[in-house]
N, C-alpha and C positions, 0 to 999 in steps of 0.2 A: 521422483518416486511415483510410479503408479497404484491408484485405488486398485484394492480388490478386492473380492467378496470376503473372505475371513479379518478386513479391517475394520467392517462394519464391529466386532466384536474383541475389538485389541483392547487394551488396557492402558492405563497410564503407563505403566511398567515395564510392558511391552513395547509399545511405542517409543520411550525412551531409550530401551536396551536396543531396539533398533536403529536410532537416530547416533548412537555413539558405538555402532559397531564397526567403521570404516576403522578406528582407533584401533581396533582390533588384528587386524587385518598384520599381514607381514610381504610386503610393508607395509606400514602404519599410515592412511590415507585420508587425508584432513574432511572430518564431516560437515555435510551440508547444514543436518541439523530442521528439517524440513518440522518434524513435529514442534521444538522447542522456538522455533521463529515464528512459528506460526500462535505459540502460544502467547508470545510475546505482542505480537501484532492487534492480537484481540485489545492488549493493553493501549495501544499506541491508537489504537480506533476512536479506542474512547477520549483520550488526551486530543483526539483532532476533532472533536464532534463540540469539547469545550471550549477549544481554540476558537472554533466559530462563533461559538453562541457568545463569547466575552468580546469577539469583533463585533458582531451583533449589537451589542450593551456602547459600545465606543464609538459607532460606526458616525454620529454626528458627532463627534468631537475631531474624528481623526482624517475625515473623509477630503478636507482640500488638503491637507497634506498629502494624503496618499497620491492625489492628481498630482502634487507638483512634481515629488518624488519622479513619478514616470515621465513627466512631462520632459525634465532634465536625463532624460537614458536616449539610447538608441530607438526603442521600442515606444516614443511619442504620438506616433500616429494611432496607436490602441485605445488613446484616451476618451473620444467618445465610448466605446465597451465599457471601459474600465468606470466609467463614468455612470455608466447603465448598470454596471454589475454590482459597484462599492466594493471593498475590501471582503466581508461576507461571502457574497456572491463569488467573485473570483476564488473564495480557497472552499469554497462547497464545491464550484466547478475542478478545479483538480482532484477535492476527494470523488467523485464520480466519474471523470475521466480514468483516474487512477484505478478505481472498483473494474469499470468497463474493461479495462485493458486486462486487469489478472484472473476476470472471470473468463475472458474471452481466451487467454494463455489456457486457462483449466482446460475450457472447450473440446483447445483446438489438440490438446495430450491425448483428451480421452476419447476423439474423435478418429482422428489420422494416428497418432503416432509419432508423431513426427516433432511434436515440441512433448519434450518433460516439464514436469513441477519446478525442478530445480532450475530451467531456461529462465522462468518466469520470474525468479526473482533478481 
């Protein structure tokens, strides 16, 4: 879906009725649901912001286990990163990588054209 000027002034209700109108449709065409995952997601932000700060709180109790864990995978040779990063570090670095990449999906929508909202997720 793309932003446009009369969204700046939608409503809950609105919003909704538009996220479950593909429902509508003949045929009836499975919604993406772009408002309602979005609203969702605000929840899941938070749930990952505390996920950190409780690594944070554990991060000396759990920190040689986390090396050995990796150290037994394919991906061994990370270990000094992973070493430098702690468990913390590593899942901050994905929630930012992760931000980076669907800010930069928004971007590249409202930019070119050429990817939609819905690509992005």
């Amino acid at each position: 879906a793309r932003l446009r000027p009369e969204d700046a002034h939608a409503g809950v209700a609105s919003v909704l009725a538009e996220d479950f109108t593909p429902l509508c449709r003949c045929p009836p065409a499975f919604p993406s649901l772009p408002f309602t995952l979005s609203s969702l997601e605000q929840y899941d932000a938070f749930s990952d912001g505390v996920a950190i700060a409780a690594a944070i709180m554990i991060d000396h109790q759990v920190h040689a286990k986390f090396l050995k864990g990796w150290a037994g995978s394919a991906y061994g040779s990370a270990l000094p990163v992973l070493d430098a990063l702690h468990l913390p570090g590593l899942m901050a670095l994905t929630q930012v990588s992760s931000a980076v990449a669907q800010v930069g999906g928004i971007a590249m929508s409202m930019g070119t054209g050429q990817l939609e909202l819905n690509d992005v997720r």
